[in-house]
C-alpha positions as CSV (number, residue, x, y, z in Angstrom):
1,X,71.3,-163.3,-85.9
2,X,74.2,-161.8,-87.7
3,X,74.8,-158.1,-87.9
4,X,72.8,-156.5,-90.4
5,X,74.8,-152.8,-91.9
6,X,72.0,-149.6,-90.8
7,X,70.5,-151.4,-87.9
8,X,70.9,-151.6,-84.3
9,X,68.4,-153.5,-82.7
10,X,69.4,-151.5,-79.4
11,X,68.9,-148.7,-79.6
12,X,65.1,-147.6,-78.4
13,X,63.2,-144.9,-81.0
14,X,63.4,-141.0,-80.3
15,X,60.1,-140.4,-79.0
16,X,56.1,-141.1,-80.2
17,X,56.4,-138.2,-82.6
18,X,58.7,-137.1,-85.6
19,X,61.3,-135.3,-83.5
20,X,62.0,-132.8,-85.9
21,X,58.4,-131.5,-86.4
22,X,57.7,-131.5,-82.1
23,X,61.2,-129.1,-82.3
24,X,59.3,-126.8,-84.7
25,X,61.3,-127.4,-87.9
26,X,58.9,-127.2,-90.6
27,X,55.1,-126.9,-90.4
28,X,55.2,-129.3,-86.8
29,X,52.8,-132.1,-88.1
30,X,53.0,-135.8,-90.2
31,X,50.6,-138.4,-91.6
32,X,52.9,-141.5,-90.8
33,X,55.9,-142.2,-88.6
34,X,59.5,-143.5,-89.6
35,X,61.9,-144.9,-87.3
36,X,65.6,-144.9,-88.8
37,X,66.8,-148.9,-87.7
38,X,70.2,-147.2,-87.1
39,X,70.3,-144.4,-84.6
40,X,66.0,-144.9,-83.2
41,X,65.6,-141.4,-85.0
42,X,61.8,-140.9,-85.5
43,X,60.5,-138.8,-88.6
44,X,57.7,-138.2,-90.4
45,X,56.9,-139.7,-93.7
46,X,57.4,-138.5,-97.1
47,X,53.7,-137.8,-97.4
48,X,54.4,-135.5,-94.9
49,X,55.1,-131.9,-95.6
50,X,58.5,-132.1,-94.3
51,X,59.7,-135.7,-95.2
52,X,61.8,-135.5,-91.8
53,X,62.3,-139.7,-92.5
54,X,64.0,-139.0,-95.8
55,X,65.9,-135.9,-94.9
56,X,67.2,-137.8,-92.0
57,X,68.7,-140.3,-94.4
58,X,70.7,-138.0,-96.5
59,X,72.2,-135.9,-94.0
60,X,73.0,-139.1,-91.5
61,X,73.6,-141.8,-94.1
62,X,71.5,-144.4,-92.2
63,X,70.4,-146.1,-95.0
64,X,67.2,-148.3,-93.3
65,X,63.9,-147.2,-91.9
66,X,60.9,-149.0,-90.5
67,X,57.4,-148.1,-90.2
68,X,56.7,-146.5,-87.1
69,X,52.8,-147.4,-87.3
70,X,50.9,-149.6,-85.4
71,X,50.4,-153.5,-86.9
72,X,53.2,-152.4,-89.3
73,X,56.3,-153.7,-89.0
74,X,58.2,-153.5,-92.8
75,X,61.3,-152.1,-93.8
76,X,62.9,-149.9,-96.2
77,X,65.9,-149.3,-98.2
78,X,66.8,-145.9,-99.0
79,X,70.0,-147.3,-101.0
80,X,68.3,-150.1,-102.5
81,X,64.7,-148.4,-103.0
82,X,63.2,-151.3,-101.6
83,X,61.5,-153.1,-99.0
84,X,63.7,-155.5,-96.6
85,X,64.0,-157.8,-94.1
86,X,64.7,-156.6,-90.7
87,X,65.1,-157.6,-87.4
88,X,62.4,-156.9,-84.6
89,X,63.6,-153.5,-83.0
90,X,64.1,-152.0,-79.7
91,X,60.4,-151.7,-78.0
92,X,58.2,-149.7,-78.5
93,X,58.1,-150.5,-82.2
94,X,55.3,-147.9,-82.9
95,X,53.8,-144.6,-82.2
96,X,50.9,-145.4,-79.4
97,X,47.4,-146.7,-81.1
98,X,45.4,-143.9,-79.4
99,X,48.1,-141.0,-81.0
100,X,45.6,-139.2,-83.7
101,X,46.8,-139.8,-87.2
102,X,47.9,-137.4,-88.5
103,X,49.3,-135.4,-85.9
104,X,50.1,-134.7,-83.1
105,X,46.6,-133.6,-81.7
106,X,45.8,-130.3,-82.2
107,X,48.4,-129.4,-85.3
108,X,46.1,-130.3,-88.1
């Protein structure tokens, strides 16, 4: 498979949370996970009070995310505003099933 620009299928994701929120930035809990397909980067959604995903984006440049969610594997494009294709990612390609959603435990 060629090189696709904003994804590195290498690189494993941050952790099973939205790093940002687990380092106390911003209220510390999401609905859904993103995982940036450049850098493994995971933040939380922009149904999230703190839209880590999105903010991660704009101050990185790393223009693709996927869904960090269990039985969801789809793509976005923050420069296109779309869905994409993608390549399957570095394992684990999503937050553990038994994770609460939202969370983490205990923040909600």
């Amino acid at each position: 498979m060629s090189k696709i620009e904003g994804i590195d299928t290498s690189v494993p994701p941050s952790g099973t949370g939205c790093a940002k929120c687990l380092s106390g930035d911003g209220p510390g809990w999401w609905f859904n996970l993103r995982r940036c397909a450049q850098c493994g980067q995971i933040g939380c959604c922009d149904a999230s009070p703190s839209q880590h995903a999105s903010k991660h984006a704009a101050e990185t440049g790393h223009p693709i995310i996927q869904s960090f969610e269990p039985d969801e594997d789809w793509f976005w494009s923050y420069t296109e505003n779309a869905n994409v294709e993608g390549p399957e990612l570095a394992p684990p390609t999503s937050r553990p099933a038994d994770q609460p959603k939202p969370g983490p435990e205990g923040k909600v």
